[in-house]
The first five atom37 places (N, CA, C, CB, O) and aatype in JSON, in Angstrom:
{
  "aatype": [20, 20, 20, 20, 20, 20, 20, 20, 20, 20, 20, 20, 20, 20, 20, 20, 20, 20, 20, 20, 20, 20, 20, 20, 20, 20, 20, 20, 20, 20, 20, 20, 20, 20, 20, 20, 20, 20, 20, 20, 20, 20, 20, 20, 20, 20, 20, 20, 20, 20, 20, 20, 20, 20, 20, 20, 20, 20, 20, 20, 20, 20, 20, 20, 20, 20, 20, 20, 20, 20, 20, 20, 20, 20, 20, 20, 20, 20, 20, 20, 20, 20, 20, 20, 20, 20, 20, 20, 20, 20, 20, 20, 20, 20, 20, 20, 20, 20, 20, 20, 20, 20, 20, 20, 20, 20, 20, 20, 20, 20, 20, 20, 20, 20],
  "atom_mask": [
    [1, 1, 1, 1, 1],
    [1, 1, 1, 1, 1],
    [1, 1, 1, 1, 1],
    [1, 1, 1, 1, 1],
    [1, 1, 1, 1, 1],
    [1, 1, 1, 1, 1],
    [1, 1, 1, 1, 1],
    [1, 1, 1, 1, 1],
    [1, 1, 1, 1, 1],
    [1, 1, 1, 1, 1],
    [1, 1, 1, 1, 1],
    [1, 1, 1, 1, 1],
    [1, 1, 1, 1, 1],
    [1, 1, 1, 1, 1],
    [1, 1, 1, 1, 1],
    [1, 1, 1, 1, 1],
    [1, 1, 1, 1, 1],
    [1, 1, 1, 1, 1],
    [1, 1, 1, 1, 1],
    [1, 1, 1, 1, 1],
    [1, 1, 1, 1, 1],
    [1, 1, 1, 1, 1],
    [1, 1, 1, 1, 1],
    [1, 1, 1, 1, 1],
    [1, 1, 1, 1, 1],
    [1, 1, 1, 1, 1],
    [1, 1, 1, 1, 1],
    [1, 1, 1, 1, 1],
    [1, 1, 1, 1, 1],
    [1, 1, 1, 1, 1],
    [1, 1, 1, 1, 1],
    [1, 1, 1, 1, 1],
    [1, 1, 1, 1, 1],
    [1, 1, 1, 1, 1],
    [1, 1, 1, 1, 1],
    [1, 1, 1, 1, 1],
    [1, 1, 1, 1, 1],
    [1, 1, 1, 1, 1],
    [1, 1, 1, 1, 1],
    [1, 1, 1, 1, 1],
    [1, 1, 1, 1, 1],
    [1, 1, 1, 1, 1],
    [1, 1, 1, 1, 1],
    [1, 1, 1, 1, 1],
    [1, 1, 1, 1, 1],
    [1, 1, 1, 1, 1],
    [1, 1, 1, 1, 1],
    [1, 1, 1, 1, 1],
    [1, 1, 1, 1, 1],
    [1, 1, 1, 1, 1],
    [1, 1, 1, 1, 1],
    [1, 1, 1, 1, 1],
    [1, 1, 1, 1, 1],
    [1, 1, 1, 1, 1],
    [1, 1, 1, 1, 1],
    [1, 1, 1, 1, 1],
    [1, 1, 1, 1, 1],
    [1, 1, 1, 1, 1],
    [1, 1, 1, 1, 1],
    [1, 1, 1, 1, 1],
    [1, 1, 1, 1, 1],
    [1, 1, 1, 1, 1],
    [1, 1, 1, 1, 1],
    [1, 1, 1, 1, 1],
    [1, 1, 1, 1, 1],
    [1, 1, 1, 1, 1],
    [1, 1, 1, 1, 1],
    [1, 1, 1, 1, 1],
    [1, 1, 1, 1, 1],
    [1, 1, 1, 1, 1],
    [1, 1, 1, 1, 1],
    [1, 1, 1, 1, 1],
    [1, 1, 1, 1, 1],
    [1, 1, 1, 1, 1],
    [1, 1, 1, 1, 1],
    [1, 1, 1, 1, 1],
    [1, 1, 1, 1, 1],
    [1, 1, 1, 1, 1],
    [1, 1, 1, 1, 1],
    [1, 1, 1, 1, 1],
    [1, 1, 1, 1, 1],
    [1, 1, 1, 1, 1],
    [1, 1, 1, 1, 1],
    [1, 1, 1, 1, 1],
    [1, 1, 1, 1, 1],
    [1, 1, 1, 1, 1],
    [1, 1, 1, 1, 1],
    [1, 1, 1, 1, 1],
    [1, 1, 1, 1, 1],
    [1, 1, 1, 1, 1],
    [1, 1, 1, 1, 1],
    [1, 1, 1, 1, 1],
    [1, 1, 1, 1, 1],
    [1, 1, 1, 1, 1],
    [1, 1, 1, 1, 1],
    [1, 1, 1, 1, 1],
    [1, 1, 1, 1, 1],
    [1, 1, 1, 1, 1],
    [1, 1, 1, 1, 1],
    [1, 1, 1, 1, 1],
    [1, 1, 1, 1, 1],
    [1, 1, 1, 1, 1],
    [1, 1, 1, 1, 1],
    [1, 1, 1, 1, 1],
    [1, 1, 1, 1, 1],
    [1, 1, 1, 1, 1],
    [1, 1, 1, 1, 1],
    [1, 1, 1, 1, 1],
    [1, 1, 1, 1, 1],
    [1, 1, 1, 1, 1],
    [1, 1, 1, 1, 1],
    [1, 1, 1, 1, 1],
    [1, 1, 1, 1, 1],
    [1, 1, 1, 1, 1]
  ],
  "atom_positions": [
    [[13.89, 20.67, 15.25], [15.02, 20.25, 14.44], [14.76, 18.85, 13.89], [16.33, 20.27, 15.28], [14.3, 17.92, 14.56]],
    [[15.1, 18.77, 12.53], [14.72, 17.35, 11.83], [16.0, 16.91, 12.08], [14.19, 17.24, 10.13], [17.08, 17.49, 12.0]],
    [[15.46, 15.04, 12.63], [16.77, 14.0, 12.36], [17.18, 13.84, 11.64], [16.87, 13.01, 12.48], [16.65, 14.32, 10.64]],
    [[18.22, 13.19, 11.47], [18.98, 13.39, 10.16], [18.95, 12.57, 9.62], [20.12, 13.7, 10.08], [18.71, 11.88, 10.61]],
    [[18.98, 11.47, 8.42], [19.25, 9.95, 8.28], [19.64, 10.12, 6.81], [17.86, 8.79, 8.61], [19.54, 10.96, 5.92]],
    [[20.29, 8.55, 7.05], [21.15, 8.27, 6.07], [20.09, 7.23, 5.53], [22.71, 7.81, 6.5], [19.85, 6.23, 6.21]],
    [[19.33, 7.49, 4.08], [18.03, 6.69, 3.79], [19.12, 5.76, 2.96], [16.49, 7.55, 2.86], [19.99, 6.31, 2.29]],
    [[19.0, 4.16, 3.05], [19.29, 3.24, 2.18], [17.96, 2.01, 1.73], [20.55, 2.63, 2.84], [17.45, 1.21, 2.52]],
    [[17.69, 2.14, 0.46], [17.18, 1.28, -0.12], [17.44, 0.82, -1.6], [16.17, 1.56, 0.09], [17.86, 1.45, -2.56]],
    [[17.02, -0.52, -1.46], [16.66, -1.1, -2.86], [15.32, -1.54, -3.61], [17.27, -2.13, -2.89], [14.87, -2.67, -3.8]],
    [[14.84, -0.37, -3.95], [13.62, -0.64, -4.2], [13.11, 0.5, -5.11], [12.89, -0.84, -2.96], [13.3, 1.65, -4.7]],
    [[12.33, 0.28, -6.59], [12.68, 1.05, -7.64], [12.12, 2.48, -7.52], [12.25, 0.39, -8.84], [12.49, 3.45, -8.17]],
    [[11.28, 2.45, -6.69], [10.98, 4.33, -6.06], [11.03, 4.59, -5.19], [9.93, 5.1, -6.09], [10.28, 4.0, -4.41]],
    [[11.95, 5.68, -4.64], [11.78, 5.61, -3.36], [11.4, 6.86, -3.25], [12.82, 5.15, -2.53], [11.65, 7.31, -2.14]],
    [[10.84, 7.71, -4.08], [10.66, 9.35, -3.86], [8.96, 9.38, -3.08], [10.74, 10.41, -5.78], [8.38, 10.44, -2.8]],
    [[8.52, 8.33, -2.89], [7.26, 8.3, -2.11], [7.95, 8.57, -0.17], [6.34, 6.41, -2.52], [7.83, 9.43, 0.7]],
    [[8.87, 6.86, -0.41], [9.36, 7.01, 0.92], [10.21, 8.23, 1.48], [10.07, 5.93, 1.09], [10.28, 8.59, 2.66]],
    [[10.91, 8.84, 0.28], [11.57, 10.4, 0.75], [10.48, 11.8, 1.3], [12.42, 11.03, -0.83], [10.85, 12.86, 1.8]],
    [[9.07, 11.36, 0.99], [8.63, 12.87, 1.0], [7.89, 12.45, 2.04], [7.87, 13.69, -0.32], [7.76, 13.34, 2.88]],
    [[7.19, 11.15, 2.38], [6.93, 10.6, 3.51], [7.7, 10.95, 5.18], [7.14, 9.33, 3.06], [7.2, 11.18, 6.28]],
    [[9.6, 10.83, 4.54], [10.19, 10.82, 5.98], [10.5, 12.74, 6.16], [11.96, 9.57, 6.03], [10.81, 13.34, 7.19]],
    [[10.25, 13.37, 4.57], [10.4, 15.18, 4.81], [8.61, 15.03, 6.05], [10.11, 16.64, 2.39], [8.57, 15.36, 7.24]],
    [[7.96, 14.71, 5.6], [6.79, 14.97, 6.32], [6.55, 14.96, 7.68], [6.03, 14.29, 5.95], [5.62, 15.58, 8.2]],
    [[7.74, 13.96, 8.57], [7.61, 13.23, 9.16], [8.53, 13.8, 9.94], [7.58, 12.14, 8.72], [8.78, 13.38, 11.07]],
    [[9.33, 15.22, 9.21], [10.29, 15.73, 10.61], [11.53, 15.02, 10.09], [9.75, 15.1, 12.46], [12.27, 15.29, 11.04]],
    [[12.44, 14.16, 9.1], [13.31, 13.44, 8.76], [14.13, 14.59, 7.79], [12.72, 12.08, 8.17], [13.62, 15.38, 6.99]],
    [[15.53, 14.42, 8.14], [16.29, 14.71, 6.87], [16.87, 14.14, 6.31], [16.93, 15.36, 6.79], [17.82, 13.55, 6.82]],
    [[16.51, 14.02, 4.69], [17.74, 12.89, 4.11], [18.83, 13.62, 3.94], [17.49, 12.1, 2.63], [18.79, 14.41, 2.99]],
    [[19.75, 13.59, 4.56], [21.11, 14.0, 4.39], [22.51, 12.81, 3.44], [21.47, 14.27, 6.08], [23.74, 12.89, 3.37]],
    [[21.59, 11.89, 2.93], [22.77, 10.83, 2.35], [21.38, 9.95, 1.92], [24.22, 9.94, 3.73], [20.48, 9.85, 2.75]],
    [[21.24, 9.32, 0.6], [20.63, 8.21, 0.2], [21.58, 7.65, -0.57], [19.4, 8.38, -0.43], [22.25, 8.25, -1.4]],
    [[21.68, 5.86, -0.15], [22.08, 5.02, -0.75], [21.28, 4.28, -1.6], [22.59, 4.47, -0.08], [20.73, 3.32, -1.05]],
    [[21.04, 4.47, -2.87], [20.18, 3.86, -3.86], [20.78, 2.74, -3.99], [19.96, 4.54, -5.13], [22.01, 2.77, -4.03]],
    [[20.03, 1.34, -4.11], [20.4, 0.56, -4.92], [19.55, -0.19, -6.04], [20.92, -0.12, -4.21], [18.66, 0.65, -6.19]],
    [[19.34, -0.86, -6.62], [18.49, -1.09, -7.64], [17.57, -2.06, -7.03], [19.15, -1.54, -8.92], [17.99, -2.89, -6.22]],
    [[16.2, -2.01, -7.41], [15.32, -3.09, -6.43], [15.81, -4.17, -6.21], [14.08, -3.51, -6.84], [16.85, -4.25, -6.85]],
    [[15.65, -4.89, -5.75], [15.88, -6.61, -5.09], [17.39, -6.46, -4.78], [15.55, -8.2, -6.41], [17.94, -7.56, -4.81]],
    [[18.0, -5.72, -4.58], [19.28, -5.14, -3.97], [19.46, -6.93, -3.01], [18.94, -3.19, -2.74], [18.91, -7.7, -2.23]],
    [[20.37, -6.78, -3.64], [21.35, -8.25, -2.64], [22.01, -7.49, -1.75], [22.75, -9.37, -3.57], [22.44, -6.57, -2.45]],
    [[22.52, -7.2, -0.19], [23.51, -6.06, 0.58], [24.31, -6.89, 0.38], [23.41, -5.43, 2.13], [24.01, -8.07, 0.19]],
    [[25.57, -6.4, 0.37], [27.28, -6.77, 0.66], [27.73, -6.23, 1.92], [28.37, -6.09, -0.49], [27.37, -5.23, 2.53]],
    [[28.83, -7.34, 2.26], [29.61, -6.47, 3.21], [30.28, -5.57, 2.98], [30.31, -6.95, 3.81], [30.94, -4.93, 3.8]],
    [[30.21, -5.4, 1.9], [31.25, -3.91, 1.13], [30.33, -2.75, 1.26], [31.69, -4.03, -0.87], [30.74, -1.66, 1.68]],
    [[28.43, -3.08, 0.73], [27.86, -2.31, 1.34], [27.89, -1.33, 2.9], [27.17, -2.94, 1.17], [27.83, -0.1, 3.04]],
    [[27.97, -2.19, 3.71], [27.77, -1.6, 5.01], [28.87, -1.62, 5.21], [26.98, -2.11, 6.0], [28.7, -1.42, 6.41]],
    [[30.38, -1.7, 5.09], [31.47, -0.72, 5.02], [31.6, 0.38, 4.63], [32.2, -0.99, 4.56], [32.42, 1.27, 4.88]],
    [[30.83, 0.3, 4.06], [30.58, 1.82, 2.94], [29.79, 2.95, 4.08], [29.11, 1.38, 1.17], [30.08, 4.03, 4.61]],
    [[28.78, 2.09, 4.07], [27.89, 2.53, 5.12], [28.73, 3.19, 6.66], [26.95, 1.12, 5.43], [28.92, 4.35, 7.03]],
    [[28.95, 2.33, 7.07], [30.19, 2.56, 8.51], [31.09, 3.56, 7.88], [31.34, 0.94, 9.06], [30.99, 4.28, 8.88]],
    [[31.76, 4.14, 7.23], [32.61, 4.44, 7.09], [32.07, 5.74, 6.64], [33.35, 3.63, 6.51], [32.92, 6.61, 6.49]],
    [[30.86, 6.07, 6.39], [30.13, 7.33, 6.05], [29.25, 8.09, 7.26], [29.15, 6.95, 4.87], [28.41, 8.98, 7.29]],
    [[29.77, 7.42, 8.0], [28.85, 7.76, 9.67], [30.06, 8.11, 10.47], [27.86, 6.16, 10.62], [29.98, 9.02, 11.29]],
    [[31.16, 7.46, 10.29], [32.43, 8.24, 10.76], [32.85, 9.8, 10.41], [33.5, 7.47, 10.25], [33.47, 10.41, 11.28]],
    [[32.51, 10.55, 8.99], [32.51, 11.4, 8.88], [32.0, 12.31, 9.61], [32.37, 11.37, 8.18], [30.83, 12.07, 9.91]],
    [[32.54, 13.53, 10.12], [31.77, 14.53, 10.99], [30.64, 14.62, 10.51], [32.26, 15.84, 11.14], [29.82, 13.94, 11.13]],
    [[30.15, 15.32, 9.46], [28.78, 15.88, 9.01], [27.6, 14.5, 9.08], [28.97, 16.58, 7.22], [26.42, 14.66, 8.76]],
    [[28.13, 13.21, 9.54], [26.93, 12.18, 9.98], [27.13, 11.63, 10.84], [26.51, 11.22, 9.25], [26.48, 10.61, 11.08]],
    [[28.11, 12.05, 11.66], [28.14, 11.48, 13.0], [26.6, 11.55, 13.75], [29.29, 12.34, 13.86], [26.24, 10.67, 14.54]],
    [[26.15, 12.16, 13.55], [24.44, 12.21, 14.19], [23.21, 11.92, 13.51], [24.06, 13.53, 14.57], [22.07, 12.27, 13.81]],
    [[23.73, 11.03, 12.33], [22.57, 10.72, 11.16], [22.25, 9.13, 12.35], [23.39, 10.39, 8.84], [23.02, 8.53, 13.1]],
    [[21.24, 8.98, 12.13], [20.88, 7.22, 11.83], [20.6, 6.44, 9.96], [19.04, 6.97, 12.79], [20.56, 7.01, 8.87]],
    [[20.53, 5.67, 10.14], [19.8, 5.11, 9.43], [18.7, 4.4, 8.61], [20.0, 5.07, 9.52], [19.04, 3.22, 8.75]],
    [[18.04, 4.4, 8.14], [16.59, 3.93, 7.96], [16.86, 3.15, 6.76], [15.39, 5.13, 7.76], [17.85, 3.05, 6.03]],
    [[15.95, 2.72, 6.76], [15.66, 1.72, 5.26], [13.95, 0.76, 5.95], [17.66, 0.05, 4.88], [13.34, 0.65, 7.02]],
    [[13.83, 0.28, 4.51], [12.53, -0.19, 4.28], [12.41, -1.62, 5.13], [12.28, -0.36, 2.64], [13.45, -2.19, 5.47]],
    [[11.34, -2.07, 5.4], [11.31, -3.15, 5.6], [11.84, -4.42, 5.12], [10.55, -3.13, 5.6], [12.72, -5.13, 5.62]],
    [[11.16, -4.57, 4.07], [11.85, -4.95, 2.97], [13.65, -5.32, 2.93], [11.49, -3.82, 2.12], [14.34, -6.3, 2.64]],
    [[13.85, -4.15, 3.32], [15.35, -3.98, 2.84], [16.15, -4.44, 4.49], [15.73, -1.96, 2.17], [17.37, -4.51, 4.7]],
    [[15.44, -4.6, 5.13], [15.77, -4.69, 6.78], [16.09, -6.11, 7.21], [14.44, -4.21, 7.73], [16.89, -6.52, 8.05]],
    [[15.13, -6.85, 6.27], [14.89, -8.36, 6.5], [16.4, -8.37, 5.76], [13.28, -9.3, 5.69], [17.32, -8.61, 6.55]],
    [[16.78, -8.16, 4.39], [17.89, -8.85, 3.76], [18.72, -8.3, 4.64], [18.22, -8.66, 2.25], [19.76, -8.68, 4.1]],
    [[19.12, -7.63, 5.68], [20.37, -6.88, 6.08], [20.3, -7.94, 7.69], [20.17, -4.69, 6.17], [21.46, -7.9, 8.11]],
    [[19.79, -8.47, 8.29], [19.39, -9.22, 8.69], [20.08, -11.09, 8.34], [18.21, -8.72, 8.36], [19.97, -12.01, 9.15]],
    [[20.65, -11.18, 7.16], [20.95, -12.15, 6.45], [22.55, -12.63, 7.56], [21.08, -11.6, 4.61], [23.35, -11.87, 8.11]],
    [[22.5, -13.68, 7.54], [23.63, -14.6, 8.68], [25.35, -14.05, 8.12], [23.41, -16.94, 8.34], [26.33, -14.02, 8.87]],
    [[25.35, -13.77, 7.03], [26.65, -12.88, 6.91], [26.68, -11.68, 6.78], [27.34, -13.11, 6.01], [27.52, -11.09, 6.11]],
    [[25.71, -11.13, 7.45], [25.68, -9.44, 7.99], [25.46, -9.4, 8.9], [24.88, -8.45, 7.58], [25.8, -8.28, 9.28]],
    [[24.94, -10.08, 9.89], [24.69, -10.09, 11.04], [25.21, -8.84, 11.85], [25.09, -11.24, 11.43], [24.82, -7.73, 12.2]],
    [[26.61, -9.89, 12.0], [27.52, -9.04, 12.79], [27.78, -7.58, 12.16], [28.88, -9.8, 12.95], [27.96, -6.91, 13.18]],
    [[27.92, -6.5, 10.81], [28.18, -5.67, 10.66], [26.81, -4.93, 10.71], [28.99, -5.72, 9.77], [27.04, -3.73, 10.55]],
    [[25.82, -5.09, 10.82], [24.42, -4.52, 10.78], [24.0, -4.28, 12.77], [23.2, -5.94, 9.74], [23.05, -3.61, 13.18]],
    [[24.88, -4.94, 13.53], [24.67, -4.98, 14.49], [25.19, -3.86, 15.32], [24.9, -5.99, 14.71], [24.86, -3.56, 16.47]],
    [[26.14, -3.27, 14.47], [27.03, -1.74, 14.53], [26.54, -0.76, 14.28], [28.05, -1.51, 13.74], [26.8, 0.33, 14.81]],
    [[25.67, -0.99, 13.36], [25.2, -0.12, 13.04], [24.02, 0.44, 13.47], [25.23, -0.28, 12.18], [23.31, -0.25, 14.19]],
    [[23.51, 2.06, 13.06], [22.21, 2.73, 13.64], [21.07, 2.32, 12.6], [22.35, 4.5, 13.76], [20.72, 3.31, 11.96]],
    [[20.51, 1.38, 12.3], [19.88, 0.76, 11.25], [19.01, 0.46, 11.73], [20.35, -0.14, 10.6], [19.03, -0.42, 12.59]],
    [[17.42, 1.33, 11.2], [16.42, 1.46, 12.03], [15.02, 1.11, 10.64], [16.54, 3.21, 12.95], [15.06, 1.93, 9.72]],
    [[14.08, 0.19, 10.54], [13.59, 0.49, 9.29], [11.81, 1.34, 9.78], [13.56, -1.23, 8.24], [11.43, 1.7, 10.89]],
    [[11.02, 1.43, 8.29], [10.08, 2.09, 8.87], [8.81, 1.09, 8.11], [10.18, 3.85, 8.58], [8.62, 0.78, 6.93]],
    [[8.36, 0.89, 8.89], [7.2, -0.05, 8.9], [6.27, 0.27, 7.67], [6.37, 0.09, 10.3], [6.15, 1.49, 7.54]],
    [[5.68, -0.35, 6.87], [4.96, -0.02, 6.09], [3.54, -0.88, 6.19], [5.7, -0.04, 4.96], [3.32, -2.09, 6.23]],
    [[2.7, 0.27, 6.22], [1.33, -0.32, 6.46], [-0.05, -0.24, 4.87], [0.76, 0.77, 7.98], [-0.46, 0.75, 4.26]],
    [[-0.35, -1.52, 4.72], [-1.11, -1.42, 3.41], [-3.12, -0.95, 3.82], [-0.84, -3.33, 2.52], [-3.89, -1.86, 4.14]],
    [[-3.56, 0.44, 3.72], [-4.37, 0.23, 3.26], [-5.41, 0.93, 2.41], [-4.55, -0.15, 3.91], [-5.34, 2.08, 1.97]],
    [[-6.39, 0.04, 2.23], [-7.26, 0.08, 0.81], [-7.96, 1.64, 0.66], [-8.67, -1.25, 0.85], [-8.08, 2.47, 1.56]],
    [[-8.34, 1.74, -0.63], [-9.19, 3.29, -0.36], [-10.14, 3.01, -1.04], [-8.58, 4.81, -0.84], [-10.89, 3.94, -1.35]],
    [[-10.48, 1.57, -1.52], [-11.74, 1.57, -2.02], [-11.85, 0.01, -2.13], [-11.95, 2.45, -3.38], [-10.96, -0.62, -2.69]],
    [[-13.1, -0.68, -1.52], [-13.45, -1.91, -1.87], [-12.85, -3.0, -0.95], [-13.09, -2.09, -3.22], [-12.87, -4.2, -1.24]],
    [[-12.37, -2.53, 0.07], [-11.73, -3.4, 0.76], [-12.51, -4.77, 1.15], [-11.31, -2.7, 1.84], [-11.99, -5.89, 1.19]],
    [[-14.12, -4.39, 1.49], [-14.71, -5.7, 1.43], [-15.02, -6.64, 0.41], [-15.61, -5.6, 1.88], [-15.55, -7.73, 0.64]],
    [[-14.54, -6.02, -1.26], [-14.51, -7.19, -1.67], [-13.41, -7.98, -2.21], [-15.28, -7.18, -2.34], [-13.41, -8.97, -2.94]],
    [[-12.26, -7.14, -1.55], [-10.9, -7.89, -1.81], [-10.93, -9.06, -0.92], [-9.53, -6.99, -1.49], [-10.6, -10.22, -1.19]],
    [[-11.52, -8.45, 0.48], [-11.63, -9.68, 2.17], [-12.28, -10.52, 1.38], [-12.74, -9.23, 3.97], [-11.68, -11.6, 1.29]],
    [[-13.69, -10.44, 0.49], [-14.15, -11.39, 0.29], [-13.56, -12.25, -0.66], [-15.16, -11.15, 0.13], [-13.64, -13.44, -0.39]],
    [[-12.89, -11.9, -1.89], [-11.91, -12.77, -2.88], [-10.82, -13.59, -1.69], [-10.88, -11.52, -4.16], [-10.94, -14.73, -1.23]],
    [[-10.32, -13.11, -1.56], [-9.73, -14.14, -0.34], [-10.01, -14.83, 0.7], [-9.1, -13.79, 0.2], [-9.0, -15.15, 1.33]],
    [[-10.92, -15.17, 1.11], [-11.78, -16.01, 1.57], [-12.54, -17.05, 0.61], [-12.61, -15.23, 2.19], [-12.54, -18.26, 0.79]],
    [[-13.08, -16.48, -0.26], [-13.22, -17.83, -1.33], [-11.77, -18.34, -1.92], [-14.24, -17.37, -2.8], [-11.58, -19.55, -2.08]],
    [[-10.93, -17.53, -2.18], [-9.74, -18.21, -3.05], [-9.14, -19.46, -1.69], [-8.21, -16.68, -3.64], [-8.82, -20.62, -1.91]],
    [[-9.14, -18.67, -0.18], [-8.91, -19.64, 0.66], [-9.47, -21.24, 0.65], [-9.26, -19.05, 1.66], [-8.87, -22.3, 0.82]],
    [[-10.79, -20.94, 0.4], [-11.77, -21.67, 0.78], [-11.92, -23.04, -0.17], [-12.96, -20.76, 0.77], [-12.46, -24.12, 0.06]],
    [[-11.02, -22.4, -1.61], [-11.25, -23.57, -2.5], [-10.18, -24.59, -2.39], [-11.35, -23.13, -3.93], [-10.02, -25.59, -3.1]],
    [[-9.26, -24.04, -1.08], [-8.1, -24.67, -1.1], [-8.17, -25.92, 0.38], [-6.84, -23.36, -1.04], [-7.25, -26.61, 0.8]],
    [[-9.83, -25.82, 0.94], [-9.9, -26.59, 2.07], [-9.95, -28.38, 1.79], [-11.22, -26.01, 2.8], [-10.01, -29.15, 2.74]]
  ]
}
């Protein structure tokens, strides 16, 4: 049985991160889009709370991006993010080609800065 989650992000595609969490055993049963660089409100995560009270998500969690985890995190959400099942999913960068000479551009770009 796939978990259920309530996917929220702000960030301008998220149909990578949707087929990622189908892959992964996840159901999106609710996405909250918001437009990239998404500022959260507390009106947001009222919204949010108040959509997890409904029967049909009483058993969702929540996910969102990293990214989007840090701003929810912010000193006047604190407390309403702390209620919540707000879980994010780590995102890991890597290369499929050339990685040693990206290591190496950054190491000289470092280097000119000693």
């Amino acid at each position: 049985m796939a978990t259920e989650v309530v996917l929220l992000t702000g960030i301008a595609n998220a149909e990578p991160l949707k087929k990622y969490l189908a892959s992964q055993a996840y159901q999106v049963v609710e996405h909250q889009a918001y437009p990239d660089h998404h500022h959260y409100t507390s009106e947001n995560l009222e919204e949010l709370h108040k959509l997890l009270q409904k029967p049909a998500y009483r058993a969702a969690i929540i996910l969102t991006t990293r990214k989007d985890a840090v701003k929810l995190t912010d000193a006047s959400l604190k407390e309403q993010t702390a209620q919540l099942p707000i879980f994010y999913v780590p995102i890991e960068v890597q290369f499929l080609a050339e990685q040693d000479k990206f290591d190496q551009l950054i190491v000289q770009h470092v280097e000119e800065f000693r």
